[in-house]
Structures are given as structure tokens and as C-alpha cells.
C-alpha angles and dihedrals in degrees: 000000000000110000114237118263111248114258131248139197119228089218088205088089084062103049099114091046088049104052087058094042118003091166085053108041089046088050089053091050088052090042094060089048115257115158086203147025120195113222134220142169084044112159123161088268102071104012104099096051089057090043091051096047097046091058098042082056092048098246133139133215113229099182136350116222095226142168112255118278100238135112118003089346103069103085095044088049103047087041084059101041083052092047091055102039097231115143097193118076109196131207098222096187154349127199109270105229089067081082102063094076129039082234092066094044094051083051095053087047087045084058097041095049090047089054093044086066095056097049094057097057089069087035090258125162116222123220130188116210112208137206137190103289085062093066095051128097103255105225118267103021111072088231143102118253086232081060109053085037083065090056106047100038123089109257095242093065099096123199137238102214116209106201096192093059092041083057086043089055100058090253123116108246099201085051081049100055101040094054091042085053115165081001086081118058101152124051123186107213107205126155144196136102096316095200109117131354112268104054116122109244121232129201125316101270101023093081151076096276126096096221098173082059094035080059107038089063097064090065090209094313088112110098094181143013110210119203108213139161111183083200124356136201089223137050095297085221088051087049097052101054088046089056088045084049090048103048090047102050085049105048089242096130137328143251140183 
């Protein structure tokens, strides 16, 4: 039996919580019992202190929800991705009305593949973060933005797959990450009602999702599992341990 992948933290759910007490906030995380926690928001301004703290805690980063590393941004980017010893740059968004033509979408992948480029000159993996307009059928083709991003992004290009926006979306997230198969080494595990976009999220396992099937059908491509609530009806912190709680009574993933 495949053993469960160890279990993040996406520390966007926290970032109220962090910009009063980063030290404390980090050590609770480590407390409950989280191997990893995935960054955002890292410029060369803060990144060092973060760095600095995670480590000091024992936790890994897994990815860094990042802008793309093109233009007058890549150095910065790939400084920062360096400083923080992360080895996976992920795409966290892309407007979602790039989505409704073919034309949009082949913009997003052009983007993608460009900044692709750049990360492997420095051996980086690059991830791409969905939310719910890329599993929509874009008008006039019959087919779901996710799909046609598979087919004009460069393979190498692996996805993060959100389940809860995949739900959202009218698509079935268990169905997602089982065809996507090695394609998909990070999940984000996020619950609530998913039925439209606005709805605060609650604890992993109180919701709507079906996460022991969510993670059976990754069949141990999953690298990581990544607990994350873009807005919650509880104390987020709460909500995290509970989710913690929840994947680890269930064999769903590990901790410490």
C-alpha cells in the first residue's frame, strides 16, 4: 500500500493571522503537525525572514504560489524561489475570462510555456493552480478550458490540481486527478458547499467534497496534499488543525 503523502499547508488561508505574528502563526502550523507550508506573496523583501522561520520550525515548501518569472520580474522570481529553497514555482491564477475563447486560453499556455523556459534554467518545476473558469466549457468548442490547456502546454508543465474549484465548476475532482495521473503532484484539499463561488469554506471533512475518493485516485502521484480555505466560516486556524485532524485520522496523508 502506497504510503500517504505528507500534508501542507497553502499559507494564503493564514494571511491575516501572519502579518500580526508570523513566528506564531509558523510554530502553530508546526505544532499541529504540518511537514510543509506553500508560500506566496515572497519578494526579496520578506523573503528571507520567512525563509528563515520555516526552517527554524522544520518545514518544507513544497511550492510558492508566485508571479511568472518574465520580463522585469525574473530575476526577482527566480532570486526568491533560490532564497526559499523551493524547487516548484506555481502559477496561482489567471483571469478568468481568458477562459471563454480558445484564443484566451492559447494566450494563458503561451505564457506558461515562456516561463517554463525561464524555470529550467535554474531546474525548476513548473505548476499551474486552477480555479473554477478552467473547468468550464469555453464557448464554441465543446470542450473544458483544463482540456485544451493540456493540449497546448508543454508537458512538462504539471498541474496543481484544486478540488474544490474543480466541484465548484460542475466537474467531478476525483474523475480530474485520476486522469491527470503523475501530471498532478500537488492537490489543494479545501471544503464547503462548491456550489457557486462566494461561499465561505469550512474544515477539510465537514463539507460537501469526497476527499478518500479525491485521494485514491491519485494512486501515490500525489507528492503532496495542501490544506487551503481562500475564506472560512470558522477561525481559519481552527479550521486548519481540524483539516490536519481530519486527513490523518483518515489516512489521507501524514505529519509529523
Amino acid at each position: 500500500m502506497t504510503s500517504p503523502a505528507p500534508i501542507g499547508v497553502q499559507l494564503y488561508s493564514l494571511r491575516d493571522k501572519l502579518q500580526a505574528d508570523l513566528h506564531g502563526v509558523i510554530g502553530r502550523v508546526a505544532e499541529i503537525g504540518y511537514l510543509g507550508v506553500e508560500a506566496f506573496g515572497l519578494d526579496v523583501g520578506n523573503v528571507w525572514q520567512q525563509a528563515r522561520v520555516f526552517q527554524s520550525y522544520g518545514l518544507a515548501v513544497p511550492g510558492v504560489h508566485s508571479k511568472l518569472p518574465l520580463g522585469d520580474d525574473q530575476s526577482e522570481v527566480l532570486d526568491v524561489m533560490s532564497a526559499v529553497g523551493c524547487q516548484t514555482l506555481v502559477c496561482p491564477w489567471m483571469a478568468p475570462e481568458e477562459f471563454q475563447s480558445e484564443s484566451g486560453v492559447r494566450r494563458v499556455c503561451d505564457q506558461l510555456n515562456e516561463a517554463l523556459a525561464v524555470c529550467q534554467t535554474r531546474g525548476l518545476t513548473l505548476a499551474y493552480h486552477n480555479h473554477w473558469a478552467e473547468f468550464e466549457v469555453v464557448p464554441g468548442t465543446g470542450r473544458l478550458a483544463h482540456d485544451l490547456m493540456r493540449e497546448f502546454l508543454d508537458p512538462a508543465i504539471v498541474f496543481e490540481v484544486d478540488t474544490y474549484w474543480v466541484k465548484t465548476a460542475g466537474q467531478d475532482p476525483a474523475a480530474v486527478v485520476r486522469d491527470l495521473g503523475a501530471r498532478a503532484p500537488l492537490l489543494h484539499l479545501k471544503d464547503g458547499p462548491a456550489v457557486n463561488t462566494t461561499d465561505p469554506m469550512v474544515a477539510v471533512g465537514s463539507g460537501s467534497l469526497d476527499f478518500p475518493a479525491i485521494v485514491r485516485a491519485s494512486e501515490g502521484n500525489a507528492a503532496w496534499v495542501i490544506v487551503e480555505l481562500d475564506r472560512c466560516a470558522t477561525d481559519v486556524l481552527e479550521a486548519v488543525a481540524r483539516s490536519f485532524a481530519y486527513l490523518t485520522g483518515e489516512g489521507l496523508g501524514r505529519g509529523r
